[in-house]
C-alpha positions in Angstrom: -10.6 16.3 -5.2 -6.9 16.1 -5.5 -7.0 14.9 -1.6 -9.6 12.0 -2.5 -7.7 11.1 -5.6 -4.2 11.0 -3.7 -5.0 9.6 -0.6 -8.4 8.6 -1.1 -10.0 9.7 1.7 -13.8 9.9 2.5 -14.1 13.1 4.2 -12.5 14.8 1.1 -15.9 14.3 -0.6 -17.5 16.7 1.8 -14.5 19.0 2.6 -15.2 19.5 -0.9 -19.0 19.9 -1.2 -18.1 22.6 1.6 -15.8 24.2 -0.1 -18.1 24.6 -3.3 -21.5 25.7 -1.5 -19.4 28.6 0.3 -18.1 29.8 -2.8 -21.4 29.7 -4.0 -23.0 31.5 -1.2 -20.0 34.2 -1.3 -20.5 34.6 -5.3 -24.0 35.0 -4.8 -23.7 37.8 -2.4 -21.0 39.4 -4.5 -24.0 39.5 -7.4 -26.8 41.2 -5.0 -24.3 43.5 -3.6 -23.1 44.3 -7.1 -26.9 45.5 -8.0 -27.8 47.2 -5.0 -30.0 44.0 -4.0 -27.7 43.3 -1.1 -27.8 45.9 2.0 -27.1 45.0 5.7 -28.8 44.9 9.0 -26.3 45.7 12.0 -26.0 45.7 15.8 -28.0 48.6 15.8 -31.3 47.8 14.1 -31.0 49.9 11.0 -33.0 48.5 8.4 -32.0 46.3 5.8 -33.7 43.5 2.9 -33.8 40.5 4.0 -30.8 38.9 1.7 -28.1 40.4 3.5 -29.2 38.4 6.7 -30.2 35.1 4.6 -26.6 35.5 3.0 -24.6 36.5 6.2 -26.2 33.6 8.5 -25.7 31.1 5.7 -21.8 31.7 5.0 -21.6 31.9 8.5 -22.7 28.2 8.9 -21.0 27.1 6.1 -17.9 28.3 7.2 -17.9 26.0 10.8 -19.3 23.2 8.8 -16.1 23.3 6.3 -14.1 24.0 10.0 -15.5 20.8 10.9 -15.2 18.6 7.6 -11.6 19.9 8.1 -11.0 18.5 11.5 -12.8 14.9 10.1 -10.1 14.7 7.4 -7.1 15.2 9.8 -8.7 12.5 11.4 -9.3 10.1 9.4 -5.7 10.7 7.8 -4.1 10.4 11.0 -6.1 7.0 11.6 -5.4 5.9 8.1 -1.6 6.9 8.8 -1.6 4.7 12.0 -3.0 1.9 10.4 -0.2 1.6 7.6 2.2 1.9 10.4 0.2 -1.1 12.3 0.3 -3.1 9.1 3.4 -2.4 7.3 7.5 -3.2 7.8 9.3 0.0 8.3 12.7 -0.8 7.4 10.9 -2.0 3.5 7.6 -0.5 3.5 6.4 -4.0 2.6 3.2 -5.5 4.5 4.4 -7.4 7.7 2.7 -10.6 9.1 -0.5 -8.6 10.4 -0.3 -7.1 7.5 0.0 -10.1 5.4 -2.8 -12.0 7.0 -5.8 -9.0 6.9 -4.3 -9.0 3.0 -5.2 -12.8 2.7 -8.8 -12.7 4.0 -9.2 -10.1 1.5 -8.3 -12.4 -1.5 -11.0 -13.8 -3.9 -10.7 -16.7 -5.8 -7.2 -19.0 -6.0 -4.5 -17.5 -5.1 -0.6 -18.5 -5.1 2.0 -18.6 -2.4 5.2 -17.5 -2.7 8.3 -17.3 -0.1 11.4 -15.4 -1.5 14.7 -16.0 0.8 18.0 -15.0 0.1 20.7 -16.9 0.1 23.4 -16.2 2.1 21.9 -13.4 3.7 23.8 -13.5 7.2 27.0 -14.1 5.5 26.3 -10.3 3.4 25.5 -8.9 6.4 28.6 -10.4 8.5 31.0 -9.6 5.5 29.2 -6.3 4.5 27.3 -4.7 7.1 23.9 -4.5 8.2 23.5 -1.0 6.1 24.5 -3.2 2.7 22.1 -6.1 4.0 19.5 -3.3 4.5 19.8 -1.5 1.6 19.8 -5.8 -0.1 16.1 -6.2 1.7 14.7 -3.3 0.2 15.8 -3.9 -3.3 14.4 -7.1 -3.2 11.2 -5.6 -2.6 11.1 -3.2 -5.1 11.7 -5.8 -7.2 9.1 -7.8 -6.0 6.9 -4.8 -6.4 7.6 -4.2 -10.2 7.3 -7.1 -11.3 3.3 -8.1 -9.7 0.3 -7.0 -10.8 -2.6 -5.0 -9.4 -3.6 -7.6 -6.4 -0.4 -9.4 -6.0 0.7 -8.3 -2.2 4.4 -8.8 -0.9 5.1 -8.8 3.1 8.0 -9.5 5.2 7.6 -12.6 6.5 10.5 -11.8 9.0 14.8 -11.8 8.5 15.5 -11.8 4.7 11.8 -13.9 4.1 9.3 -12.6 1.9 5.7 -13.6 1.3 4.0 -13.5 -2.2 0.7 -13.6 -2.6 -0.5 -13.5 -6.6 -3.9 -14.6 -7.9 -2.4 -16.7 -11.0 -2.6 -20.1 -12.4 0.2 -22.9 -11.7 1.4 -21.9 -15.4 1.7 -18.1 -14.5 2.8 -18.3 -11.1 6.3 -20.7 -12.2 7.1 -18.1 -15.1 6.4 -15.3 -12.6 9.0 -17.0 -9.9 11.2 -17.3 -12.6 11.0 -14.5 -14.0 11.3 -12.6 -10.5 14.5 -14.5 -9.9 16.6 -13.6 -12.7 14.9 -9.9 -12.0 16.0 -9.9 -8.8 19.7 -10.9 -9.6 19.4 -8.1 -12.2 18.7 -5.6 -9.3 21.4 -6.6 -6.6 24.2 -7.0 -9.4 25.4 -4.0 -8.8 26.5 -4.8 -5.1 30.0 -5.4 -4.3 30.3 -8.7 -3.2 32.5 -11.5 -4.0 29.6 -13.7 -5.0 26.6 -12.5 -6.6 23.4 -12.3 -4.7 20.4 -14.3 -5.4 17.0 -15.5 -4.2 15.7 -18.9 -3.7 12.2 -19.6 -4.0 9.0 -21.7 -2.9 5.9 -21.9 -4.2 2.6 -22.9 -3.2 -0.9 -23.1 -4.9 -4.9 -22.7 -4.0 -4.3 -21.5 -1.0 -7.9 -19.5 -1.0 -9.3 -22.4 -0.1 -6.7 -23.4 2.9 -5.6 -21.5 6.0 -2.6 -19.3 5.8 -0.3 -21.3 8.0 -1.1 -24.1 5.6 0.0 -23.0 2.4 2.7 -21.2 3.9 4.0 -24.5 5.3 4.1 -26.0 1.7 5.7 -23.2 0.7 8.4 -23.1 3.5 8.5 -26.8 2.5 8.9 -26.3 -1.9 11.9 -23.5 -0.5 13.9 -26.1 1.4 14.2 -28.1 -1.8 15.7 -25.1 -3.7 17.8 -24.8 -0.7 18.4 -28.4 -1.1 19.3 -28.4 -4.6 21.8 -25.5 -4.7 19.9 -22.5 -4.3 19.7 -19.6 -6.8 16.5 -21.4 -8.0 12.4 -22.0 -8.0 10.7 -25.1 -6.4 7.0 -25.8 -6.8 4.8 -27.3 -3.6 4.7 -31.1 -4.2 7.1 -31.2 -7.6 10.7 -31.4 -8.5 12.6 -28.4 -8.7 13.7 -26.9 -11.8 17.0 -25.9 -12.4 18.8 -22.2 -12.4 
């Protein structure tokens, strides 16, 4: 049960039935045996009731079943394992693009999209290393992480670009971007830099009912003019840009 409840796996369901029915089968021998009910028939034909063979052949086949509900749930772990590798960036542990797409033909309903980028990246890592710009990228995305909700989904888009997907109204999804920006800034103040390090962002709607590339484009699009503008700031897909 633990298994399931950690890493909510199928097979755990009947690792665990077998599990329970070969306790059962054991406690129920120990009973028999314990009032004499319970005696034996060996190799050499002695004599013996017929429990101890029903209870000896039936433990016995419980115990390969539960060897091979076993050998299922390393499987389907290590498939599960290899898939989260397929799907996710290891330097963050965010989705990556494949990732990012299979999480968008999931979505129901409207859905908002954001791209993060921060500014000045390749100056930080040229001034600071790539272990400071490294240890920048993953901040950000705990930081992204905190602050969605159940069904928002964050991927690397590639570089120092993030993807945001969060099923929201227009209303929600500009406090949300603003409120991720000033969270953000929170986050990375503690980096020694000469200039403090911040994230500009674009922001796309109803992209449920477009392609990906689409409302990643507007998106791309609402970033440039928070770029534009100065930076440090969040830009809606077809509106002006509201100040930092």
């Amino acid at each position: 049960m633990l298994i399931h409840r950690r890493e909510r796996l199928g097979t755990a369901w009947l690792l665990t039935g077998m599990f329970t029915l070969t306790s059962l089968i054991f406690a129920g021998r120990t009973v028999f045996a314990a009032f004499g009910h319970l005696g034996g028939s060996d190799m050499f034909g002695h004599d013996v009731p017929v429990a101890y063979t029903w209870f000896a052949g039936t433990a016995t086949v419980f115990l390969i079943l539960r060897g091979t509900a076993l050998l299922f749930l390393a499987a389907e772990r290590d498939r599960r394992r290899l898939t989260e590798v397929a799907l996710t960036d290891a330097l963050t542990g965010a989705l990556n693009r494949r990732g990012l797409e299979e999480a968008f033909h999931r979505v129901n309903g409207d859905v908002s999209v954001l791209i993060v980028d921060i500014d000045h990246f390749k100056k930080l890592n040229d001034t600071y290393g790539h272990p400071a710009g490294d240890e920048v990228l993953r901040t950000v995305v705990r930081a992204i992480r905190s602050s969605i909700e159940p069904g928002g989904v964050v991927a690397r888009w590639g570089g120092d670009e993030f993807v945001v997907l969060l099923p929201r109204t227009q209303a929600e999804t500009e406090r949300f971007a603003e409120n991720l920006r000033t969270a953000v800034g929170r986050q990375l103040a503690h980096f020694a830099t000469e200039e403090n390090v911040t994230i500009s962002i674009g922001v796309s709607r109803g992209a449920s009912e477009r392609k990906l590339a689409e409302a990643l484009k507007d998106a791309d699009e609402a970033l440039y003019n928070s770029k534009r503008l100065g930076r440090d700031r969040v830009s809606l897909a077809g509106q002006g840009v509201r100040a930092a």
